[in-house]
C-alpha positions as CSV (number, residue, x, y, z in Angstrom):
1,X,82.1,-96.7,234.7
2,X,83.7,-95.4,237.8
3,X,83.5,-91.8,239.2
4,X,87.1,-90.4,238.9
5,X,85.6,-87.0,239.1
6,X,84.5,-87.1,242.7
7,X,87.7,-87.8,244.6
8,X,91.5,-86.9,243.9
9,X,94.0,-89.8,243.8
10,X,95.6,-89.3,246.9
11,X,99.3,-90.6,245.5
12,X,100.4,-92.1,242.4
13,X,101.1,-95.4,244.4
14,X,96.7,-96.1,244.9
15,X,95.3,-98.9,242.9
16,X,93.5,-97.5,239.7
17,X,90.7,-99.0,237.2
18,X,92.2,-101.6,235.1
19,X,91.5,-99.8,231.1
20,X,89.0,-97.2,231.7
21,X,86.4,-100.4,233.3
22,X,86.3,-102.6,229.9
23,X,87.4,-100.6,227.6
24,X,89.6,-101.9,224.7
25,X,93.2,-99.9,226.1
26,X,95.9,-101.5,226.3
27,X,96.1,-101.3,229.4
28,X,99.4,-100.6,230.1
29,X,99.5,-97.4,228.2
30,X,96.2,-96.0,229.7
31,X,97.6,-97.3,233.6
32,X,100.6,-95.5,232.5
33,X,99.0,-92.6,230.9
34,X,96.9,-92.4,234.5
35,X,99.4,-92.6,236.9
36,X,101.6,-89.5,235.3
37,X,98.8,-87.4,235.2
38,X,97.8,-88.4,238.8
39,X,101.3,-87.7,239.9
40,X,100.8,-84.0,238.0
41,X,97.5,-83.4,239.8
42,X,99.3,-84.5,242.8
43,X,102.1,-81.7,242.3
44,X,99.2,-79.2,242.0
45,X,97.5,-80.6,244.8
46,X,100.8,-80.0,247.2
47,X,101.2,-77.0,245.7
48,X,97.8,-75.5,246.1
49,X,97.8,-76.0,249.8
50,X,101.0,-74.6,250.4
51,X,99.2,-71.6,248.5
52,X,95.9,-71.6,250.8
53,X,98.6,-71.7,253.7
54,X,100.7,-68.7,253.1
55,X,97.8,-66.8,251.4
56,X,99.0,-66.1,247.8
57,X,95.1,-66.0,246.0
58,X,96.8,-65.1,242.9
59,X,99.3,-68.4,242.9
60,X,96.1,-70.6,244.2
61,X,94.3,-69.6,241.1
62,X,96.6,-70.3,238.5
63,X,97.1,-74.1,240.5
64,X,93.4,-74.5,240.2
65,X,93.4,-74.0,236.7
66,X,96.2,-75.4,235.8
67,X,94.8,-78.7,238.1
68,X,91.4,-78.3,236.3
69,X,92.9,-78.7,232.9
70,X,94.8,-81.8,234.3
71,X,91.8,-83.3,235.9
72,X,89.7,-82.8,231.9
73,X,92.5,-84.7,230.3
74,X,92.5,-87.4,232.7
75,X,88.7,-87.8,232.5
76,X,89.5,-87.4,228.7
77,X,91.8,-90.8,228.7
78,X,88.8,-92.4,229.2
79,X,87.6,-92.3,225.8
80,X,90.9,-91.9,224.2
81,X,92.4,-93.9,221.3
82,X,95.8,-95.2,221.6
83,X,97.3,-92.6,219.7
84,X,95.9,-89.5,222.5
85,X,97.1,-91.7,225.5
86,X,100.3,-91.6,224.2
87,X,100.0,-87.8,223.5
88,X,98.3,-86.9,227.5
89,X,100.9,-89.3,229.0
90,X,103.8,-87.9,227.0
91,X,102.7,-84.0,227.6
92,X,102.5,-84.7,231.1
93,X,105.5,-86.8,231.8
94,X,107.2,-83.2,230.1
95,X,105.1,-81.2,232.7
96,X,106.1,-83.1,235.1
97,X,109.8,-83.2,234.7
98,X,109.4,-79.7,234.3
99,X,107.5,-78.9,237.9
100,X,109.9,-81.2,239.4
101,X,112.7,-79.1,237.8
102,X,111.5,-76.0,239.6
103,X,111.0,-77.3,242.9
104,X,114.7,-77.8,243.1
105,X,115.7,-74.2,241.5
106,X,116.8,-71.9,244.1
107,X,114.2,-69.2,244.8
108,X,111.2,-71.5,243.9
């Protein structure tokens, strides 16, 4: 098995393990399922920095938890059935629609 936990996927477009390294995914929905909650993590990622930059502690610690959740589920796809890989990737495909929505509300 690979160690997702001890780097961040620096964008949605780098290479990732083909089906959790061997295990019986189909690996399109688990790549699939990986790459939207990379992309998510990502979002928080950006976002957290931007936080550390203008010094909003408060804003930095909700992104870290809400990153930290998003980096358990995607360790989580690891082991998941077919049925949860659908679930994570559909929940965060919503999230991310709905961070992307936000960025482009005025005031945001």
């Amino acid at each position: 098995m690979h160690d997702s936990g001890s780097r961040e996927p620096s964008s949605s477009n780098e290479p990732l393990p083909a089906g959790g390294a061997g295990r019986p995914h189909d690996d399109t929905s688990y790549e699939a399922a990986r790459e939207i909650v990379g992309a998510v993590l990502a979002w928080y990622s950006r976002r957290m920095l931007l936080a550390r930059r203008t010094g909003d502690q408060q804003r930095l610690e909700e992104l870290t938890a809400e990153r930290q959740q998003g980096v358990d589920d995607q360790h989580r796809l690891e082991e998941a059935g077919p049925e949860e890989i659908t679930r994570i990737a559909s929940a965060y495909a919503a999230r991310l629609r709905k961070l992307e929505a936000a960025e482009t509300q005025p005031g945001a």
